[in-house]
Backbone atoms as SQL, in Angstrom:
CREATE TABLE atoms (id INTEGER PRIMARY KEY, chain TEXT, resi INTEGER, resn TEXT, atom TEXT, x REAL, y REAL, z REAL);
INSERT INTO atoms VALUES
  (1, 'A', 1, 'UNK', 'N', -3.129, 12.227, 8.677),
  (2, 'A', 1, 'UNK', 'CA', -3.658, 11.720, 7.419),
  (3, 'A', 1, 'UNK', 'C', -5.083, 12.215, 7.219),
  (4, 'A', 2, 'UNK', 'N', -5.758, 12.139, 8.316),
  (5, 'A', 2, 'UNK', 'CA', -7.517, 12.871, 7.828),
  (6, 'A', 2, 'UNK', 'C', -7.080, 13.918, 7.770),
  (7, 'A', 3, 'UNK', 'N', -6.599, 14.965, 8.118),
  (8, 'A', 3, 'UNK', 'CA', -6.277, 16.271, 7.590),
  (9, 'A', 3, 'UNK', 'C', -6.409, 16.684, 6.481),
  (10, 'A', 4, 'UNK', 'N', -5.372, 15.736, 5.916),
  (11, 'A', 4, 'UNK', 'CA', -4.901, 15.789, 4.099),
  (12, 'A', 4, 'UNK', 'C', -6.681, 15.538, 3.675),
  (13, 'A', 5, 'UNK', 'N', -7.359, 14.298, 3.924),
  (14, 'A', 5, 'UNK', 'CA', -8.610, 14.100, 3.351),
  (15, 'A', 5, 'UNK', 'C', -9.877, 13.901, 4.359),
  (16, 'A', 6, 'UNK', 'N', -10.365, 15.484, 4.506),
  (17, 'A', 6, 'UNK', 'CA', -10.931, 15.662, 5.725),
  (18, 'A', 6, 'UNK', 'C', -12.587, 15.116, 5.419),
  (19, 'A', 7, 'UNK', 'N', -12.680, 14.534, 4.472),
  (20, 'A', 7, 'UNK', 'CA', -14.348, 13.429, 3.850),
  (21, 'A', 7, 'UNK', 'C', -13.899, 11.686, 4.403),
  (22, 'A', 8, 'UNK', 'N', -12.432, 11.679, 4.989),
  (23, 'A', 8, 'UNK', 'CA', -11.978, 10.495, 4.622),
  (24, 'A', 8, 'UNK', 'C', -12.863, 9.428, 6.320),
  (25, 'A', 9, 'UNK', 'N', -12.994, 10.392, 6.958),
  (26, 'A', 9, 'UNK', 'CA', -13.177, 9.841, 8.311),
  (27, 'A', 9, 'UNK', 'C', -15.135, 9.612, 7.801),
  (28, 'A', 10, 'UNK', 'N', -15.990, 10.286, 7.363),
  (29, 'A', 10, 'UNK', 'CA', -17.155, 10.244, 7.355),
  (30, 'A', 10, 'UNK', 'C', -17.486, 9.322, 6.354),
  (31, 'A', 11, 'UNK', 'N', -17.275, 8.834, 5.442),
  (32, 'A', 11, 'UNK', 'CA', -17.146, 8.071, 3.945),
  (33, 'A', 11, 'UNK', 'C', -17.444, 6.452, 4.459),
  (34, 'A', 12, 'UNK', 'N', -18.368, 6.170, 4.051),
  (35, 'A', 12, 'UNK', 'CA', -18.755, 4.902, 3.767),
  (36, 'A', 12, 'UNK', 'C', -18.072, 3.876, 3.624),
  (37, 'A', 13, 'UNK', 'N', -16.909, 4.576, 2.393),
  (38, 'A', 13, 'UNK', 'CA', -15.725, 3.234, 2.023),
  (39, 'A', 13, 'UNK', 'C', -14.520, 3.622, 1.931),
  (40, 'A', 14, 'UNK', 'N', -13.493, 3.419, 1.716),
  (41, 'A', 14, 'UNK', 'CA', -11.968, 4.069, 1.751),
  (42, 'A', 14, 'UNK', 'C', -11.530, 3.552, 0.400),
  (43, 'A', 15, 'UNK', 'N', -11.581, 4.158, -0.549),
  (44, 'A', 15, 'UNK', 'CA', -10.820, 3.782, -1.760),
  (45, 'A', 15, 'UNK', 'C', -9.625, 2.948, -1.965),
  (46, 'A', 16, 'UNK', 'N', -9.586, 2.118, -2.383),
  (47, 'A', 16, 'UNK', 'CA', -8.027, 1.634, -2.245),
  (48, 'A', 16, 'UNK', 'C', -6.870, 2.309, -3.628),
  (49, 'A', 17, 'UNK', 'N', -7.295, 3.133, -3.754),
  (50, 'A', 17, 'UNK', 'CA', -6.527, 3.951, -5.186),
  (51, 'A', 17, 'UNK', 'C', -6.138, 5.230, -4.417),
  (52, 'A', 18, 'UNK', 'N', -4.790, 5.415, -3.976),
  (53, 'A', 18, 'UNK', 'CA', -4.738, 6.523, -3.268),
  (54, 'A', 18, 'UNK', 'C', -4.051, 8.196, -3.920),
  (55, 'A', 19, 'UNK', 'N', -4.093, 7.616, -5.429),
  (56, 'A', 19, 'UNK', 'CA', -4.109, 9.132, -6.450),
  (57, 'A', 19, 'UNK', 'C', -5.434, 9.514, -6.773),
  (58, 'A', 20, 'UNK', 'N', -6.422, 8.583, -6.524),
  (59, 'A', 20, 'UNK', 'CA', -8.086, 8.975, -6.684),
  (60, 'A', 20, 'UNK', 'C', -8.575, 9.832, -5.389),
  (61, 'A', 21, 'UNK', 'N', -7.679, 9.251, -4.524),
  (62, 'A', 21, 'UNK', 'CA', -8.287, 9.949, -2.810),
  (63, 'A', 21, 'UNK', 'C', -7.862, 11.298, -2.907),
  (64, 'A', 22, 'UNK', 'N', -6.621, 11.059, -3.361),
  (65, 'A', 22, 'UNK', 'CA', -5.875, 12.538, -3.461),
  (66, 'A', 22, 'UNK', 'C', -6.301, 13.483, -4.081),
  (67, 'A', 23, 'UNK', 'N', -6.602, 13.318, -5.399),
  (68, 'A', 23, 'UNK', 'CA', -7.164, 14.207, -6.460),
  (69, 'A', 23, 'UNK', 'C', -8.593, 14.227, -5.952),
  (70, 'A', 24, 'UNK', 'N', -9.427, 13.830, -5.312),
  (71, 'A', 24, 'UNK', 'CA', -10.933, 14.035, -5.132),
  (72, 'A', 24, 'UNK', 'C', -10.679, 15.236, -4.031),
  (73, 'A', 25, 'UNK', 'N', -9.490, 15.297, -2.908),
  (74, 'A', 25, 'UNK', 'CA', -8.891, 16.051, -1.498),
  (75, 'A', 25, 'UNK', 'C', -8.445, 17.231, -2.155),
  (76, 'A', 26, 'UNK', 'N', -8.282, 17.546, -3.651),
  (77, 'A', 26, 'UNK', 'CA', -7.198, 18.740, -4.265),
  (78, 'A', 26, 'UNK', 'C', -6.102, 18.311, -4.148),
  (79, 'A', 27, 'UNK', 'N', -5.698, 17.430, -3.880),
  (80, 'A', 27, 'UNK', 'CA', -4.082, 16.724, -3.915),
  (81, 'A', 27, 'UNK', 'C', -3.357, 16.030, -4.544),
  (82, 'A', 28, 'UNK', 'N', -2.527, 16.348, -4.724),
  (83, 'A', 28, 'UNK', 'CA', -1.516, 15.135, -5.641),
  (84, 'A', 28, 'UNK', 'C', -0.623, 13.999, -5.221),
  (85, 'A', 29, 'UNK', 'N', -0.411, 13.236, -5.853),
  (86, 'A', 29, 'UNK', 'CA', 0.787, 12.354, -5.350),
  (87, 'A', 29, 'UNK', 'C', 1.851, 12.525, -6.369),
  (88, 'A', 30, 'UNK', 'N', 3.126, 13.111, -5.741),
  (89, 'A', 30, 'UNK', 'CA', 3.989, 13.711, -6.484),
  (90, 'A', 30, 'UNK', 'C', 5.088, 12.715, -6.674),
  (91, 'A', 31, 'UNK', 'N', 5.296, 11.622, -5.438),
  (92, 'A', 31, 'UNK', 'CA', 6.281, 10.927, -5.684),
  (93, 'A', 31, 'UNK', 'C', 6.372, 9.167, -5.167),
  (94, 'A', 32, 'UNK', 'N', 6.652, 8.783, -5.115),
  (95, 'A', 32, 'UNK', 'CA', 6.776, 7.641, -4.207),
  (96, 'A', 32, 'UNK', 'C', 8.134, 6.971, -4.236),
  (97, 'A', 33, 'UNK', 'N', 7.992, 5.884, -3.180),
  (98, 'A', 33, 'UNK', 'CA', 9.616, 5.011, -3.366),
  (99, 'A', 33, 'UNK', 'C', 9.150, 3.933, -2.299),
  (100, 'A', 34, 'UNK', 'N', 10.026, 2.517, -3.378),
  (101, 'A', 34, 'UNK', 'CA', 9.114, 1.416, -2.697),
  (102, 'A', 34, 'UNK', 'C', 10.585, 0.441, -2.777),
  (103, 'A', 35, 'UNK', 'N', 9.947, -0.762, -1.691),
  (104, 'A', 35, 'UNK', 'CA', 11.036, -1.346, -1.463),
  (105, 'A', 35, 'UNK', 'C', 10.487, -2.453, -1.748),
  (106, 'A', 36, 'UNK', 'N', 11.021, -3.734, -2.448),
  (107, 'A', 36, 'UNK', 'CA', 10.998, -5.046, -2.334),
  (108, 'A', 36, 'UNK', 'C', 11.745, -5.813, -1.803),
  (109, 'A', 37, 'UNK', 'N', 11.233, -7.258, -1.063),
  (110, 'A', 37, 'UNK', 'CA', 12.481, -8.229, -0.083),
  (111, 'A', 37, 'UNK', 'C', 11.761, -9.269, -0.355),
  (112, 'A', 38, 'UNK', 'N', 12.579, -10.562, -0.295),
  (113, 'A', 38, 'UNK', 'CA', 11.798, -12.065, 0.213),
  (114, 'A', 38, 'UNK', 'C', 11.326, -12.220, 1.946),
  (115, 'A', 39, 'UNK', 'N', 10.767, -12.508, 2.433),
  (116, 'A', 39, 'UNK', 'CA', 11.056, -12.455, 3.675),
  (117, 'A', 39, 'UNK', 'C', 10.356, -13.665, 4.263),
  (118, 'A', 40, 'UNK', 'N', 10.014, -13.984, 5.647),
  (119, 'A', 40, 'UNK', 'CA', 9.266, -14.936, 5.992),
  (120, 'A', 40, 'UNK', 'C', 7.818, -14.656, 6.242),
  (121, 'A', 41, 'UNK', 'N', 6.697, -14.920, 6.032),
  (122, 'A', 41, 'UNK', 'CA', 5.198, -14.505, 6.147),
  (123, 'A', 41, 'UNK', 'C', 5.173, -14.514, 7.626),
  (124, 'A', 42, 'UNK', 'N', 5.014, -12.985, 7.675),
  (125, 'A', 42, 'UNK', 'CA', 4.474, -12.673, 9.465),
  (126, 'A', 42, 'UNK', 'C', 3.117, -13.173, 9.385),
  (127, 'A', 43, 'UNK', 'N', 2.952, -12.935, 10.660),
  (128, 'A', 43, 'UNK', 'CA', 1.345, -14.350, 11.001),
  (129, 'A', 43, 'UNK', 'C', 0.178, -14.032, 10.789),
  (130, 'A', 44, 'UNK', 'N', -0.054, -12.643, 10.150),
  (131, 'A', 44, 'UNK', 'CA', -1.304, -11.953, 9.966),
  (132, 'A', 44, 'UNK', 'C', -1.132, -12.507, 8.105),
  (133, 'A', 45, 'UNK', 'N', -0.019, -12.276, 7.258),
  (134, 'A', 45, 'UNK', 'CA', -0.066, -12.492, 6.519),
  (135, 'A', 45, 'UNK', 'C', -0.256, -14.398, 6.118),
  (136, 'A', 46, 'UNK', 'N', 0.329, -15.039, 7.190),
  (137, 'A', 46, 'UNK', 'CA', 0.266, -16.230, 6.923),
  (138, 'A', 46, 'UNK', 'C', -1.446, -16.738, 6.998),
  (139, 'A', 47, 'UNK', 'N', -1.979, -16.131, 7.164),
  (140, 'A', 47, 'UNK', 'CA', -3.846, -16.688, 7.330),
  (141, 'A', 47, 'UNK', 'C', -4.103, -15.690, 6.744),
  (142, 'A', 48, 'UNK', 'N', -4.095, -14.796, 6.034),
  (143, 'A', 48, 'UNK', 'CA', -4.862, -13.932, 5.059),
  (144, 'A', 48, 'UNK', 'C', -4.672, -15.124, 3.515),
  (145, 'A', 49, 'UNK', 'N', -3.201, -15.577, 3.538),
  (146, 'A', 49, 'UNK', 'CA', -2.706, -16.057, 2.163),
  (147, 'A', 49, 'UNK', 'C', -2.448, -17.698, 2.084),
  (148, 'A', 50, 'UNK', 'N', -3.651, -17.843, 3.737),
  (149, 'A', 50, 'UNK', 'CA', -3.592, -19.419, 3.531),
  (150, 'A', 50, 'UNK', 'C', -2.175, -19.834, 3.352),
  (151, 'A', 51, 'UNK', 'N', -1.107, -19.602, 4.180),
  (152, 'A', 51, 'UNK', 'CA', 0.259, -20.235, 4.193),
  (153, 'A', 51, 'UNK', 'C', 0.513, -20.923, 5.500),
  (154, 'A', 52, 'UNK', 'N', 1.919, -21.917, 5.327),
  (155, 'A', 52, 'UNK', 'CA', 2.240, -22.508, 6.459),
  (156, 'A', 52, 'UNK', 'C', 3.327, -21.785, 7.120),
  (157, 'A', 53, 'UNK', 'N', 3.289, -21.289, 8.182),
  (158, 'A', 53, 'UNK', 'CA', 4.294, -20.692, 8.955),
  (159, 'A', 53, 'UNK', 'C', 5.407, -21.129, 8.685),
  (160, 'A', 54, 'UNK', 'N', 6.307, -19.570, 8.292),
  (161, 'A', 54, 'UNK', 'CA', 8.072, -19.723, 7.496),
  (162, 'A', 54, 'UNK', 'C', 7.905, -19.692, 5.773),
  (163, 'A', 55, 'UNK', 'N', 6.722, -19.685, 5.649),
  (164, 'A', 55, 'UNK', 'CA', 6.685, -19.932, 3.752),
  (165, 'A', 55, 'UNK', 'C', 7.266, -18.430, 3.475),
  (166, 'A', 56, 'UNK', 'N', 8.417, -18.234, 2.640),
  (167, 'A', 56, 'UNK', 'CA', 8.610, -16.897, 2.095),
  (168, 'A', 56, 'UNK', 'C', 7.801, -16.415, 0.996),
  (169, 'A', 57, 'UNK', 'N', 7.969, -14.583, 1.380),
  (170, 'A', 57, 'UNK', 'CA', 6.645, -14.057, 0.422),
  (171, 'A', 57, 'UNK', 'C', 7.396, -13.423, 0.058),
  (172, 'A', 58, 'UNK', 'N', 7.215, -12.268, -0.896),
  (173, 'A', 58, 'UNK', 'CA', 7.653, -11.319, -1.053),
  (174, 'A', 58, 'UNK', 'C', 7.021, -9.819, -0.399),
  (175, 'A', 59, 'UNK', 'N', 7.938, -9.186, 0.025),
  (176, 'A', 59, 'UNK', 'CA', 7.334, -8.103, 1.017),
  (177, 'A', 59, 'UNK', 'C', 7.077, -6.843, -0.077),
  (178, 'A', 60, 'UNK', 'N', 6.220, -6.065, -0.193),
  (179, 'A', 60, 'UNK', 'CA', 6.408, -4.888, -1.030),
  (180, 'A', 60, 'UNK', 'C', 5.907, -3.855, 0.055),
  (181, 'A', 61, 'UNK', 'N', 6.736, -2.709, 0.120),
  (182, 'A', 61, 'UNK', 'CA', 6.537, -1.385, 1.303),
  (183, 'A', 61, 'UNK', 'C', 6.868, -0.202, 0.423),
  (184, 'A', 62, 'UNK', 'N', 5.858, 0.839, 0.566),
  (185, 'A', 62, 'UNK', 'CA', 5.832, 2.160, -0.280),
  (186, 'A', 62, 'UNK', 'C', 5.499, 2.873, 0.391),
  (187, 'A', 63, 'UNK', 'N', 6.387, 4.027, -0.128),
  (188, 'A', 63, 'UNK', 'CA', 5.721, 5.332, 0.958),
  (189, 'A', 63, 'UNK', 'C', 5.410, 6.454, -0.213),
  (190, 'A', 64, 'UNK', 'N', 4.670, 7.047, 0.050),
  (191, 'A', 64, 'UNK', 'CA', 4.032, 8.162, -0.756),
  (192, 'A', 64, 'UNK', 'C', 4.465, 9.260, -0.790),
  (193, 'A', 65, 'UNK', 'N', 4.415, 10.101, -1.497),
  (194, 'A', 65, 'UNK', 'CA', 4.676, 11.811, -0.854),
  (195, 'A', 65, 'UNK', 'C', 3.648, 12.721, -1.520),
  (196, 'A', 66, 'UNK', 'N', 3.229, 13.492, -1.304),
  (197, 'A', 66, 'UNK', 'CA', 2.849, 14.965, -2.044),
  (198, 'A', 66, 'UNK', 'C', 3.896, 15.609, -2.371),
  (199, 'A', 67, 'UNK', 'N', 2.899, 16.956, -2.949),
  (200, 'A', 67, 'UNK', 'CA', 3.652, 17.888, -3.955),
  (201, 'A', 67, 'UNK', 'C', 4.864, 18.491, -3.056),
  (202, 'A', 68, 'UNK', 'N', 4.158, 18.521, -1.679),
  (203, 'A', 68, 'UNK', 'CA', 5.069, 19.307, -0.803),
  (204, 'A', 68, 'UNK', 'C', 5.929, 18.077, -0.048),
  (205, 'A', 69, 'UNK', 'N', 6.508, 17.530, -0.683),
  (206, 'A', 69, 'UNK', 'CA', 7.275, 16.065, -0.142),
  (207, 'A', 69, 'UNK', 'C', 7.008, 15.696, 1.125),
  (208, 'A', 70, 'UNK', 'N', 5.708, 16.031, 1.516),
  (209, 'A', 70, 'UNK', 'CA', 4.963, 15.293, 2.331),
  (210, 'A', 70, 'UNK', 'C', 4.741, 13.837, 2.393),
  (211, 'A', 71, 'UNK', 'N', 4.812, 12.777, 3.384),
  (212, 'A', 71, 'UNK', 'CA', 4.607, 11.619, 3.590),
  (213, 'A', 71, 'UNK', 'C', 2.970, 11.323, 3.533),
  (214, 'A', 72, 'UNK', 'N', 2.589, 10.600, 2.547),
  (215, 'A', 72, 'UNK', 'CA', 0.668, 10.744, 2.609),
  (216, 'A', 72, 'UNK', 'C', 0.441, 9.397, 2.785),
  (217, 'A', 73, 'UNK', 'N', 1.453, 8.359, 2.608),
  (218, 'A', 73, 'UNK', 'CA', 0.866, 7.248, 2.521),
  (219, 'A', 73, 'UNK', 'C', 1.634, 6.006, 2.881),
  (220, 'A', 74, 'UNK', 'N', 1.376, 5.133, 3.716),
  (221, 'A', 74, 'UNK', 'CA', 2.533, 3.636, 4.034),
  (222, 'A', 74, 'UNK', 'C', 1.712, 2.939, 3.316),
  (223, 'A', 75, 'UNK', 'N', 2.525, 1.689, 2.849),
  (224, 'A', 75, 'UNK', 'CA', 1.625, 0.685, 2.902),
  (225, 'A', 75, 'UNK', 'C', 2.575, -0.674, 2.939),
  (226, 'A', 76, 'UNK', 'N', 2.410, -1.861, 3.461),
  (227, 'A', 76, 'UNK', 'CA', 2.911, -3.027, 3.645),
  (228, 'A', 76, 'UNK', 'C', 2.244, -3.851, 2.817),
  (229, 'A', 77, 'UNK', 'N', 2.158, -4.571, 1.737),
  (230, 'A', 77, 'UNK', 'CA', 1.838, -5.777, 1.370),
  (231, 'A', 77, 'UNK', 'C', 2.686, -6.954, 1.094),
  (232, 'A', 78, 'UNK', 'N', 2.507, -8.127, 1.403),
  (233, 'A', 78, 'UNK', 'CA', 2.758, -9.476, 1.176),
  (234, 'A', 78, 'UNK', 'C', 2.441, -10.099, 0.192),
  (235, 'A', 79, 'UNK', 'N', 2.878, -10.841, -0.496),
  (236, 'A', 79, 'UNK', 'CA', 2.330, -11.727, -1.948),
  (237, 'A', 79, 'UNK', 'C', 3.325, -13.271, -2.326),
  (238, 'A', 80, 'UNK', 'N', 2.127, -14.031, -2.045),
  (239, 'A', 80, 'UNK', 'CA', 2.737, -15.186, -2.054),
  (240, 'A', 80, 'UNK', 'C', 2.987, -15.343, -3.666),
  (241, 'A', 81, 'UNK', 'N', 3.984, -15.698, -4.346),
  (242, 'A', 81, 'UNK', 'CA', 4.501, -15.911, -5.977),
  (243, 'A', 81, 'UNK', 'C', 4.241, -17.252, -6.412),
  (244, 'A', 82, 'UNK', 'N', 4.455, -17.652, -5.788),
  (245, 'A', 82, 'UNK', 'CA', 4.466, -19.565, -6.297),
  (246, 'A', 82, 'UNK', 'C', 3.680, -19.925, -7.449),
  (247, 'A', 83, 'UNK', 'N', 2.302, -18.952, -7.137),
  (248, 'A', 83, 'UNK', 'CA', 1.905, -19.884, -8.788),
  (249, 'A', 83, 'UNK', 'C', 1.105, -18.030, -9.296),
  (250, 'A', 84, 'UNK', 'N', 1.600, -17.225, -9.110),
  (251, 'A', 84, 'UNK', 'CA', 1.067, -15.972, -9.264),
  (252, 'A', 84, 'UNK', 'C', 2.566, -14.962, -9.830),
  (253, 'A', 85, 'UNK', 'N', 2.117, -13.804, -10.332),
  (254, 'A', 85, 'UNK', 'CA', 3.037, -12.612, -10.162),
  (255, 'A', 85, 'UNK', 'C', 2.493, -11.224, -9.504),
  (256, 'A', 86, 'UNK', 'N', 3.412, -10.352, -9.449),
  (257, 'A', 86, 'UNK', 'CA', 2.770, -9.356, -8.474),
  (258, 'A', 86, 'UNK', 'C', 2.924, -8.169, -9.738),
  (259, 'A', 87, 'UNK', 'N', 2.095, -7.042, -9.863),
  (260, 'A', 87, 'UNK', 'CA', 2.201, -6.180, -10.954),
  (261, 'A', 87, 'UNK', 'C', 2.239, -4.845, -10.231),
  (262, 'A', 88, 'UNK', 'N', 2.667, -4.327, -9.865),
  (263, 'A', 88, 'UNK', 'CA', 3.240, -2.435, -9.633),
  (264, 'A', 88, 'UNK', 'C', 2.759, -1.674, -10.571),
  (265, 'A', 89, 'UNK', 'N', 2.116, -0.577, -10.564),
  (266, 'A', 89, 'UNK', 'CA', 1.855, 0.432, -11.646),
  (267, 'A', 89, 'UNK', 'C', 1.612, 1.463, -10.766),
  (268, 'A', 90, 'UNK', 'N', 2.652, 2.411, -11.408),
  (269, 'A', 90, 'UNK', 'CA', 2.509, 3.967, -10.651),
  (270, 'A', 90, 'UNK', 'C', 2.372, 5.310, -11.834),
  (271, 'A', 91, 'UNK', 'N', 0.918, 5.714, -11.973),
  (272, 'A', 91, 'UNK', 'CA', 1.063, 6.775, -13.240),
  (273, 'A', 91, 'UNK', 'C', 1.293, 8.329, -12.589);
């Protein structure tokens, strides 16, 4: 992954927009594919989201690709719904 964005290791902050990281690297993000589940809040997520162990979240997992259907990016997030919604946007 520092390869792809070889400023990424020296940088102050890590963007959390990872078509901004890309395009600043000369790179694109050409594709992605993401999965949604209910599941039970693993325990890192259960104290980030202030939950009681077993509360179901919803899991969201994406993987990225480049132009060259390269893998550039995982990501795991959790989101408790109960009194919220979760919003996806991929341009």
């Amino acid at each position: 992954m520092i390869c792809r964005f070889p400023d990424l290791a020296s940088s102050p902050t890590i963007p959390d927009d990872l078509e901004e990281l890309a395009q600043k690297s000369g790179g694109l993000v050409a594709r992605a594919e993401g999965k949604v589940r209910a599941v039970p809040a693993p325990s890192a997520a259960t104290k980030a989201l202030s939950l009681s162990y077993g509360t179901v979240v919803l899991c969201l997992e994406r993987l990225a690709f480049d132009a060259d259907d390269q893998p550039i990016e995982t990501m795991t997030g959790y989101c408790d719904l109960r009194e919220e919604y979760c919003k996806l946007e991929m341009r």
